[in-house]
C-alpha positions in Angstrom: -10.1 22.3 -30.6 -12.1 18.9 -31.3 -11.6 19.5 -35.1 -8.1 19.8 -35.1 -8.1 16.3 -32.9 -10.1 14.8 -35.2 -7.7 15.9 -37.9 -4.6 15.1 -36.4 -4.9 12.5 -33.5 -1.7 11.3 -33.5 -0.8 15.0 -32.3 -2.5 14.8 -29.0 -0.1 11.8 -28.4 3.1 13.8 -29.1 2.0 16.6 -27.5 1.6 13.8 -24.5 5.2 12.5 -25.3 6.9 15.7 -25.0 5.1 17.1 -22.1 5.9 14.2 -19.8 9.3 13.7 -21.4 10.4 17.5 -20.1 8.3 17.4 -17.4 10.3 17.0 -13.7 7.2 15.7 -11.9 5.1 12.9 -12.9 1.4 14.6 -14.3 -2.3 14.2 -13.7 -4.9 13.7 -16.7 -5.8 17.1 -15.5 -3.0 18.9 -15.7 -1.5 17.1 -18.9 -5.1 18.3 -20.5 -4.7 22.1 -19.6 -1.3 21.7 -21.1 -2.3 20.7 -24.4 -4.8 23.2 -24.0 -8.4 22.0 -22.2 -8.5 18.9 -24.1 -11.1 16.6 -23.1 -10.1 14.4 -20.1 -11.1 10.7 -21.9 -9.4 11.8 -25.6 -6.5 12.0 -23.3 -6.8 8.6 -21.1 -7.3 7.4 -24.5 -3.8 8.7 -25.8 -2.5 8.0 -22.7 -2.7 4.2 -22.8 -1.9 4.3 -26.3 1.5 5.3 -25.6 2.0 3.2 -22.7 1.0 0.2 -24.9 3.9 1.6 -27.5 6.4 2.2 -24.7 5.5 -1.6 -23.3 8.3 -3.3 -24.7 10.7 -0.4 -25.1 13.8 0.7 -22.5 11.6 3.0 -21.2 7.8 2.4 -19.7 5.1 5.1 -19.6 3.4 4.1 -16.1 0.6 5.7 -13.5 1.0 5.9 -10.2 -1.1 7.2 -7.9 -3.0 8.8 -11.2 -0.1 10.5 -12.1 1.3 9.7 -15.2 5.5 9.9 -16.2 8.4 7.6 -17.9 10.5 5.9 -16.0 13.6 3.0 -17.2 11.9 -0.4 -18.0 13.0 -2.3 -14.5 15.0 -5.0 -16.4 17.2 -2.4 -18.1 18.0 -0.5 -14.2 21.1 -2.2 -14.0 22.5 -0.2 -17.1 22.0 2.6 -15.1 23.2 2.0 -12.1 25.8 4.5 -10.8 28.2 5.1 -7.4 26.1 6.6 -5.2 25.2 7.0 -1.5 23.3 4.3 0.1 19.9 5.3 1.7 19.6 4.6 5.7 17.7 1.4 5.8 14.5 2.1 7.8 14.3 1.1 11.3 11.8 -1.6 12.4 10.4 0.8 14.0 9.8 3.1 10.6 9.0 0.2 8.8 5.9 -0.7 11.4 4.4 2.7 11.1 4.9 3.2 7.3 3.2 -0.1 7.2 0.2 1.0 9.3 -0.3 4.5 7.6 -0.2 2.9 4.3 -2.6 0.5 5.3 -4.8 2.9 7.3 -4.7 6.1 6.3 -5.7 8.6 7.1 -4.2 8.1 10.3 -3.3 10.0 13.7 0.2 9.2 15.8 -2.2 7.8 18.5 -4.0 5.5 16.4 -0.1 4.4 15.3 0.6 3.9 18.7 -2.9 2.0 19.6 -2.1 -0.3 16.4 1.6 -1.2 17.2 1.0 -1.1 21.1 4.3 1.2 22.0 4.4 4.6 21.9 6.0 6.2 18.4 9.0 9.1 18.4 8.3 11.9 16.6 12.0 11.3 15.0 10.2 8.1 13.5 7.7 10.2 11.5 10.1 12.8 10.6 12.4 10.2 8.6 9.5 9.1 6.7 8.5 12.0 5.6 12.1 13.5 4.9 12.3 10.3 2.9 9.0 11.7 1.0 6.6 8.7 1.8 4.2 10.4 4.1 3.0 13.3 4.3 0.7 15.6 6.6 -3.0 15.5 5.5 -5.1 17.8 7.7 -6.2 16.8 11.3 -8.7 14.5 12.9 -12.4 16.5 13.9 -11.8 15.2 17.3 -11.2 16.8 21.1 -7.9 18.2 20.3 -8.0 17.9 16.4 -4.8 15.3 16.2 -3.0 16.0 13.0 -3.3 12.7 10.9 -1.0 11.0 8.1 -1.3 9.1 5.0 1.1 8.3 2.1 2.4 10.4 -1.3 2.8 9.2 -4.3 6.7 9.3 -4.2 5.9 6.1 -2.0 3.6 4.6 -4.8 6.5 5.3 -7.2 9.2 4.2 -4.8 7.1 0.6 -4.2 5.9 0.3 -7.6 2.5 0.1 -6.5 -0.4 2.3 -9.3 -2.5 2.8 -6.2 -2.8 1.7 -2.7 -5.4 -1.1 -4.0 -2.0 -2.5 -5.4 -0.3 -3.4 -1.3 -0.2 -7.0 -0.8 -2.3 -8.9 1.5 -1.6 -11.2 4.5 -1.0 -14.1 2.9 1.1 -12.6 0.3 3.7 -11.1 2.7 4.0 -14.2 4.2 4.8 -16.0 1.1 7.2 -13.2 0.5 9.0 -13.9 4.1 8.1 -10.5 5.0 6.7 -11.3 8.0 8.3 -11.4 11.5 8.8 -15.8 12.7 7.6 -14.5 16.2 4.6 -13.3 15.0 4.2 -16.3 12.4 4.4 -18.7 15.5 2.1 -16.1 17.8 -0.7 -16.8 15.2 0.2 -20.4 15.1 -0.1 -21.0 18.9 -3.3 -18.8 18.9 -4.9 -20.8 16.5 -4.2 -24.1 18.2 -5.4 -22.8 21.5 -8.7 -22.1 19.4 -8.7 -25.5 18.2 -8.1 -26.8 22.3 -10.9 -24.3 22.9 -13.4 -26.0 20.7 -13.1 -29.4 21.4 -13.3 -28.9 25.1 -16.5 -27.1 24.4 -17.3 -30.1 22.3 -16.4 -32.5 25.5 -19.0 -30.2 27.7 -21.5 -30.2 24.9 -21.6 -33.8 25.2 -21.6 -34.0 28.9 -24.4 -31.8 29.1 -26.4 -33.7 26.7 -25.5 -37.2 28.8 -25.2 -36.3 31.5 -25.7 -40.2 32.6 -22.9 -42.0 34.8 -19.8 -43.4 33.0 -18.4 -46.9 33.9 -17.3 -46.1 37.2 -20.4 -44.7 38.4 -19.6 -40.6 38.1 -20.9 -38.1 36.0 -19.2 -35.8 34.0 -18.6 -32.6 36.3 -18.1 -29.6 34.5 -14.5 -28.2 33.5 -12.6 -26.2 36.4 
């Protein structure tokens, strides 16, 4: 088999082509190098990222996600696309809270949801996201009572655009993105100027316990109530 990749490289990459082309699920290295039968695994990274550098600027991209490899239409030819169809239920805040936490926890258990967001969660709220296809089951806690626990599929990587979970924004990006909820914004805000409060009245005791002499009226600094 390596002699007749040596030969003929530009065959690995076809073969690559046409497997993801009429393939209905994205593929793994390992599975795309059992089809082109037991090819090394980095010979096929290699032809991998070849192609996606020729698909690049093309209609179509060749993208990973969630090290699974397919083609998919180049996002700023979607609207070309775009067809009559019906409209997905928007998530709940609800759903949107614990798909948030899974994705940023997982593996996770419904009570850990619930200690997170502080309410309890429905089962009907996990049973959307996973008709939906972003979360899944993925075995159960070795605890007292072995919890079942969650984390998220790759259908959510694709569905986000996200290669891996490394890829989910941080704090400060969701607020630049106006993602995050004004109460909570302000919650934050207050909390970190009752810090601030907190430290300088330490800062006022500090002093009066290091002179601790009598001010201009004659009294001493008594300790705060």
């Amino acid at each position: 088999m390596s002699d007749e990749v040596d030969s003929a490289p530009d065959e690995i990459e076809r073969g690559l082509e046409a497997t993801l082309f009429a393939s209905e699920e994205p593929l793994t290295v390992e599975q795309l190098a059992a089809h082109l039968g037991d090819c090394e695994k980095p010979l096929i990274r290699d032809r991998l990222k070849a192609l996606q550098a020729h698909y690049e600027m093309r209609g179509v991209r060749l993208v990973e996600r969630g090290k699974r490899w397919h083609f998919e239409t180049a996002a700023d030819m979607a609207h070309l696309l775009r067809r009559e169809k019906e409209q997905v239920r928007r998530l709940s805040r609800a759903a949107t809270e614990v798909l948030a936490i899974i994705a940023y926890h997982e593996p996770v258990s419904r009570a850990e949801i619930e200690s997170i967001r502080g309410v309890q969660t429905s089962g009907g709220t996990l049973d959307v996201l996973m008709e939906a296809g972003w979360i899944k089951l993925a075995g159960r806690r070795e605890v007292p009572g072995r919890p079942v626990i969650y984390a998220t599929t790759p259908e959510f990587l694709d569905h986000f655009g996200l290669a891996s979970r490394r890829d989910l924004p941080g704090i400060d990006e969701l607020k630049a993105a106006g993602l995050l909820d004004p109460v909570d914004e302000a919650f934050e805000e207050a909390m970190g100027q009752t810090g601030e409060e907190a430290d300088s009245e330490a800062t006022s005791q500090e002093d009066c316990n290091a002179a601790p002499e009598a001010d201009e009226n004659g009294e001493e600094c008594s300790a705060a109530g």
